[in-house]
C-alpha positions as CSV (number, residue, x, y, z in Angstrom):
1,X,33.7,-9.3,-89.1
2,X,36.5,-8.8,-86.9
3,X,40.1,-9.8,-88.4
4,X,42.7,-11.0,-85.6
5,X,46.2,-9.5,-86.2
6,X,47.2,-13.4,-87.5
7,X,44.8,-13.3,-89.5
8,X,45.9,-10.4,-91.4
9,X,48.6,-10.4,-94.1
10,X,50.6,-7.8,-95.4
11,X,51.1,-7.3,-99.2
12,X,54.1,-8.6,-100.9
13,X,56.2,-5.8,-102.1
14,X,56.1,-6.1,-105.9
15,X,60.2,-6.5,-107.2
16,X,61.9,-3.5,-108.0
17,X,63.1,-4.6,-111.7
18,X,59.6,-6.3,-112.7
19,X,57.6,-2.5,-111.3
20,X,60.3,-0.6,-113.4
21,X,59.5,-3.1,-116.5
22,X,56.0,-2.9,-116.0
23,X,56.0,1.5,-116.1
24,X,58.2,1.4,-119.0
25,X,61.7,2.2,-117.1
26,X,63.5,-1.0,-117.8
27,X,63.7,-2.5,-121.0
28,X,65.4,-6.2,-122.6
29,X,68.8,-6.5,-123.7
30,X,67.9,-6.5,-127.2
31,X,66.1,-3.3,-127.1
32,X,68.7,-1.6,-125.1
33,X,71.3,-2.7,-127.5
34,X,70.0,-1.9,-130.8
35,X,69.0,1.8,-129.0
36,X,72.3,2.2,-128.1
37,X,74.2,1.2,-131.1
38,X,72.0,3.7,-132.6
39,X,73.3,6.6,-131.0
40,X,76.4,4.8,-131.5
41,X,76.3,5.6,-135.2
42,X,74.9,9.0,-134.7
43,X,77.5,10.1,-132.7
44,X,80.2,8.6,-135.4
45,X,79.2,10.2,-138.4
46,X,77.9,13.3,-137.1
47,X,80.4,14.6,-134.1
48,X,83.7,14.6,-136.3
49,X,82.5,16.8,-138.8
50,X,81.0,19.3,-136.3
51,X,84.7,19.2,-134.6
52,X,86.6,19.6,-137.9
53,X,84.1,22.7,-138.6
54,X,84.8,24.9,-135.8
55,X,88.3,23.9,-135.1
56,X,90.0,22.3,-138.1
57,X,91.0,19.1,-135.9
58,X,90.0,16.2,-137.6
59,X,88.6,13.3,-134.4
60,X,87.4,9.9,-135.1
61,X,84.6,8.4,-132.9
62,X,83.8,4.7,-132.6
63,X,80.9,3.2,-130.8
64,X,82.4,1.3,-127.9
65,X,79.4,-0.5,-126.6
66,X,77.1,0.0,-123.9
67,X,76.7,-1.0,-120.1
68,X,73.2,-1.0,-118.0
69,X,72.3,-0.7,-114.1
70,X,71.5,1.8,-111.7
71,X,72.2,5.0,-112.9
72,X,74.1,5.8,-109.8
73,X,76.8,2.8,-109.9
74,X,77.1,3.8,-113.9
75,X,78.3,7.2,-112.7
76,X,80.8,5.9,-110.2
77,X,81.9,3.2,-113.0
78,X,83.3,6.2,-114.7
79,X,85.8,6.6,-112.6
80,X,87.7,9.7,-111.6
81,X,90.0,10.6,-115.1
82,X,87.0,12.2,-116.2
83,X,84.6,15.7,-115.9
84,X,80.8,15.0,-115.8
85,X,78.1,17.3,-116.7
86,X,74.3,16.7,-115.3
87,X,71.7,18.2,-118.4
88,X,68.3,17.8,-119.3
89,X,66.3,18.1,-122.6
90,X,62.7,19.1,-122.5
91,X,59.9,16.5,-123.5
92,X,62.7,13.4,-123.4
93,X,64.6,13.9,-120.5
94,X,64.7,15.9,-117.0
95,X,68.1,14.3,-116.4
96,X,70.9,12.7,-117.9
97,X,74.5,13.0,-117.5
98,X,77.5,13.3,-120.2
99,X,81.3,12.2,-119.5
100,X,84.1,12.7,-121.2
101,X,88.0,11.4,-120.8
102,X,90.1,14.5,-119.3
103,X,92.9,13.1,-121.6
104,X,90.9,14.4,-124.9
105,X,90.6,17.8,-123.2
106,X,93.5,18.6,-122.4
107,X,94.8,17.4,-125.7
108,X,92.4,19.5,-127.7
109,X,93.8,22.4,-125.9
110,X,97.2,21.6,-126.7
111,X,96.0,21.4,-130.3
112,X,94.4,24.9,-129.9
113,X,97.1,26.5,-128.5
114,X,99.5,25.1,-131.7
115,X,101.3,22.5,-130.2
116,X,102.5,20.4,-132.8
117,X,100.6,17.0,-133.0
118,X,103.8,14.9,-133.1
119,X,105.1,17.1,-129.8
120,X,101.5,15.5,-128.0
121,X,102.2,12.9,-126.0
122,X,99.7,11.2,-123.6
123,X,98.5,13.3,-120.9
124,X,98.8,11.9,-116.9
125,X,95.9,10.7,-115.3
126,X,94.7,14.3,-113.5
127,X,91.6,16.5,-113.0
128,X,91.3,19.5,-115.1
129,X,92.1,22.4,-114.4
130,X,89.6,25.7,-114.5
131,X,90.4,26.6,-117.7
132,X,90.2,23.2,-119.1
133,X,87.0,22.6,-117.5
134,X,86.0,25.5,-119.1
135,X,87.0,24.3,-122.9
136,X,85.2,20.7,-121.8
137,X,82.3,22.9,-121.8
138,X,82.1,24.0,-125.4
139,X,82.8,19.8,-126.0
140,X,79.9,18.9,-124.0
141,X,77.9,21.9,-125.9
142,X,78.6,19.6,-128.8
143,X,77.9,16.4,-127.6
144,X,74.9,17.6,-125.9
145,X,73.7,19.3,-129.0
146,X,74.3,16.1,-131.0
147,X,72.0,14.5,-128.6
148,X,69.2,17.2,-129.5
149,X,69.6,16.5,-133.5
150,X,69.3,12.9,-133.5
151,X,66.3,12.4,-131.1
152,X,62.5,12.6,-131.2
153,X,62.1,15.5,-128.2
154,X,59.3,17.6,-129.6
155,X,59.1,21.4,-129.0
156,X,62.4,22.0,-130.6
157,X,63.6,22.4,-127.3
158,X,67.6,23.3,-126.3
159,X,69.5,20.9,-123.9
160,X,70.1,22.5,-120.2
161,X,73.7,21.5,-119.5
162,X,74.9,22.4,-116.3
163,X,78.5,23.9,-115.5
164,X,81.2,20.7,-115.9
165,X,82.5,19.2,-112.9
166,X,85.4,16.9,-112.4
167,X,84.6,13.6,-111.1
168,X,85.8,13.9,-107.8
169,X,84.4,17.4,-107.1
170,X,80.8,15.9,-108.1
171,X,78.1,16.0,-105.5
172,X,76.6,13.2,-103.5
173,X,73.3,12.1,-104.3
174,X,70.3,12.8,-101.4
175,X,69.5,10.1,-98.7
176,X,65.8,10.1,-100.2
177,X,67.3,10.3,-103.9
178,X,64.9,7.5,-105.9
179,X,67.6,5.7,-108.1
180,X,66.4,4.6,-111.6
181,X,67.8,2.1,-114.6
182,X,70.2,3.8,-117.0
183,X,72.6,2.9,-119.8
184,X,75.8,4.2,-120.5
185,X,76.8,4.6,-124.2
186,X,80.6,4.6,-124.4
187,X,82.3,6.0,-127.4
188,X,86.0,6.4,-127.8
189,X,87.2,9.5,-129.6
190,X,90.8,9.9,-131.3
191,X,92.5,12.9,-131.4
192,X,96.1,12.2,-133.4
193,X,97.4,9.8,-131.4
194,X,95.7,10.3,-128.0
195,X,92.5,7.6,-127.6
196,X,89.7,8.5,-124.8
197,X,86.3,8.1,-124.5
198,X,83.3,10.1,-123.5
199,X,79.9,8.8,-122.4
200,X,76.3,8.9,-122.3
201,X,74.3,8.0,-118.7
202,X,70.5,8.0,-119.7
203,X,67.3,6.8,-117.5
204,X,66.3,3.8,-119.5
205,X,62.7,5.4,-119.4
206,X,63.9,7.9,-121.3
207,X,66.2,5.7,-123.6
208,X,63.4,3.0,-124.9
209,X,60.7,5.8,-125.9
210,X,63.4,7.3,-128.2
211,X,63.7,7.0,-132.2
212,X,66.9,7.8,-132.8
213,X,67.8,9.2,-136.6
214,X,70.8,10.7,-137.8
215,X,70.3,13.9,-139.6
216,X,72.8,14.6,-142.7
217,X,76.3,16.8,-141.6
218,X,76.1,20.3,-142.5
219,X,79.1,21.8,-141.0
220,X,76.8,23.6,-139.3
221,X,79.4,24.5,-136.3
222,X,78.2,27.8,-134.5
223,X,82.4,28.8,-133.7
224,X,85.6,28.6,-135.8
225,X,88.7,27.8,-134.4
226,X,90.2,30.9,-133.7
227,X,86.8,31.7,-131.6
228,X,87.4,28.8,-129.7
229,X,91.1,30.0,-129.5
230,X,90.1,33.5,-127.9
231,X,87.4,32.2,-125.5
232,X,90.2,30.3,-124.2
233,X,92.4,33.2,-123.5
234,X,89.6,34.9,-122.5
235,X,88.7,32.7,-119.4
236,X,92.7,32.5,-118.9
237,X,92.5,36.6,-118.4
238,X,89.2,36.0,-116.1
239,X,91.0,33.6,-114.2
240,X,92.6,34.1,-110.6
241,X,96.4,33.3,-110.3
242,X,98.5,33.5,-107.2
243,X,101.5,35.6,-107.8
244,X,104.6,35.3,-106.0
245,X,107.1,38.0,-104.3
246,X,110.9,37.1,-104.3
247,X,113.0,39.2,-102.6
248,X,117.1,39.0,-102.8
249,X,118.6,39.1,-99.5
250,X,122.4,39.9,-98.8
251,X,124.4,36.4,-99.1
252,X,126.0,34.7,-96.1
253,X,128.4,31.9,-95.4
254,X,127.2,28.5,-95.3
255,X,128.6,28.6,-91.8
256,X,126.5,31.8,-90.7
257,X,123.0,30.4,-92.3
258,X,123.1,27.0,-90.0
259,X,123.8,29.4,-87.5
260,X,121.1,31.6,-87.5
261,X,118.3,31.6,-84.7
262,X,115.2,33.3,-83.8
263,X,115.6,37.1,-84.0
264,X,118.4,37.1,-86.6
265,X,118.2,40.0,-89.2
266,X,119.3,39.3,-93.1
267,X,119.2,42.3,-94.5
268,X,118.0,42.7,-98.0
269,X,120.6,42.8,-101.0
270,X,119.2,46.3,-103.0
271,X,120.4,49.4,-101.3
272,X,117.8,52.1,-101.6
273,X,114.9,50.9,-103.8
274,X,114.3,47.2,-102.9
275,X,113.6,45.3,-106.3
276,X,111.2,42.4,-106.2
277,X,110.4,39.8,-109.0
278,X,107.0,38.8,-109.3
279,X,106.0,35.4,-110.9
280,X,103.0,33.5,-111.5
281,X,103.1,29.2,-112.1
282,X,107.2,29.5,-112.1
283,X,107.5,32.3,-114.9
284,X,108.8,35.9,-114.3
285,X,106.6,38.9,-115.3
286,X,107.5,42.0,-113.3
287,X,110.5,43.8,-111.4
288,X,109.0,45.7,-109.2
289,X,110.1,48.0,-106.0
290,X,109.3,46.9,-102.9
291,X,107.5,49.3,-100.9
292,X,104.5,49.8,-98.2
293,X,100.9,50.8,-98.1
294,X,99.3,51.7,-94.8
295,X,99.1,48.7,-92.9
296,X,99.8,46.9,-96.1
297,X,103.2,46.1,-97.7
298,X,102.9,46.0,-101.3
299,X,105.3,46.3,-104.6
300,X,105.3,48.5,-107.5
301,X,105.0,47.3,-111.0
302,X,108.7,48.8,-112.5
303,X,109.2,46.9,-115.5
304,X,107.4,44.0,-117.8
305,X,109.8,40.9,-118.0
306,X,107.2,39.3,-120.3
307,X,104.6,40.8,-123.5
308,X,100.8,40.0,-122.4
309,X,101.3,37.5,-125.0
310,X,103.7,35.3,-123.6
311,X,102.1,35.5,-120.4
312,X,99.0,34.2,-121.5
313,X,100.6,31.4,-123.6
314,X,102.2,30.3,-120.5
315,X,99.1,30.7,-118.1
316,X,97.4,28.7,-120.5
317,X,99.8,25.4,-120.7
């Protein structure tokens, strides 16, 4: 039998939600609630206790309630005030993500450096800086870690968490990138007097074949707080900082400065041995003598204006 092309009719294209329902990757609101409250309360009795372990700072976290869509508008719905890890936990899930507020980072570091909690007040809306990105990653150790205690992923399995990212330095997702239904699980965290909240993102395919228990506290924290301390100055000695060279030059009149033009000479002030102070992020830390290197001019470290100790201090507020 031979079909004419009006007689032949093209498939309907099943919905999106009711094909993700039907393969298990979209579940009701009930479900999705009562999973997410559950991690909810995992997250509230177990995180503080891990915190107060390794760094004496006593936290609060509170379950904040949940939002659902596609994972990729629950990303953007964080907004940009936060750093955003992408990690995956063999046998649950090859890819969820993990947010948390920059405020409570760069508070925590404040705390670990021994700033006084009634000296803390609320940080400006900013991305982190390296270092900071690097203390958000111990955090999201812990969250992440968290995770793994309180679900049913078998193989006893560590989670993957990849190197945090502020939000605005996050990668866009491919053309052909398949989107899928997620939930974020917002919980705020309290840290003295500074509020901020840090989230889950998880495919909802992963999220309804979960059991979620919460397994009894055992301070069983892996650091103590001066660890944490020294792997923050550490990373600050690791770091790269941009130094700068000032140079006094011999003082003129007002009058002869707004007269100067192209080709004018100002000599330098130092007769002799030319003395230059180096400084990094505004602070002084060496005289040195001004001098040249092949094709290269250059300065010589003279004198230490500041101990190793201050500097790092300073590098690292």
């Amino acid at each position: 039998m031979i079909m004419s092309d009006e007689t032949i009719e093209t498939a309907p294209k099943i919905d999106k939600a009711l094909l993700a329902m039907l393969t298990g990757g979209l579940g009701d609101k009930k479900t999705l609630a009562k999973l997410c409250s559950d991690f909810g309360l995992l997250y509230t009795e177990f995180l503080p206790d891990i915190i107060h372990s390794e760094t004496g700072l006593t936290v609060s976290v509170h379950y904040n309630g949940h939002e659902t869509g596609m994972m990729t508008d629950l990303i953007a719905d964080l907004g940009d005030n936060v750093s955003i890890v992408e990690a995956s936990l063999r046998n649950w899930s090859p890819r969820f993500y993990l947010a948390c507020g920059n405020s409570f980072v760069i508070t925590l570091m404040e705390n670990l450096l021994g700033a006084l909690p009634e000296t803390i007040e609320e940080p400006i809306q900013r991305p982190l800086s390296h270092i900071e990105l690097d203390l958000s990653a111990m955090v999201y150790d812990k969250i992440a870690n968290v995770l793994r205690s309180g679900v049913n992923a078998s193989g006893g399995f560590e989670p993957l968490v990849e190197k945090p990212r502020n939000a605005e330095d996050m990668p866009k997702f491919d053309e052909d990138h398949v989107d899928e239904y997620a939930a974020t699980i917002k919980l705020g965290i309290e840290l003295g007097t500074i509020a901020s909240e840090f989230y889950l993102v998880i495919p909802q395919k992963a999220l309804l074949k979960t059991v979620v228990t919460t397994p009894k506290s055992k301070n069983q924290g892996s650091k103590t707080r001066k660890e944490w301390q020294d792997q923050i100055a550490e990373q600050v000695r690791r770091s790269q900082v941009m130094l700068e060279a000032r140079i006094r030059l011999e003082s003129l009149t007002l009058k002869t400065i707004s007269c100067l033009a192209v080709g004018d000479v100002i000599p330098f002030k130092d007769i002799g041995d030319v003395m230059v102070d180096v400084s990094a992020n505004s602070k002084d830390m060496y005289r040195c003598e001004f001098g040249r290197a092949g094709e290269h001019y250059t300065v010589r470290v003279k004198d230490n204006v500041s101990s190793e100790d201050e500097i790092l201090r300073h590098l690292m507020n």
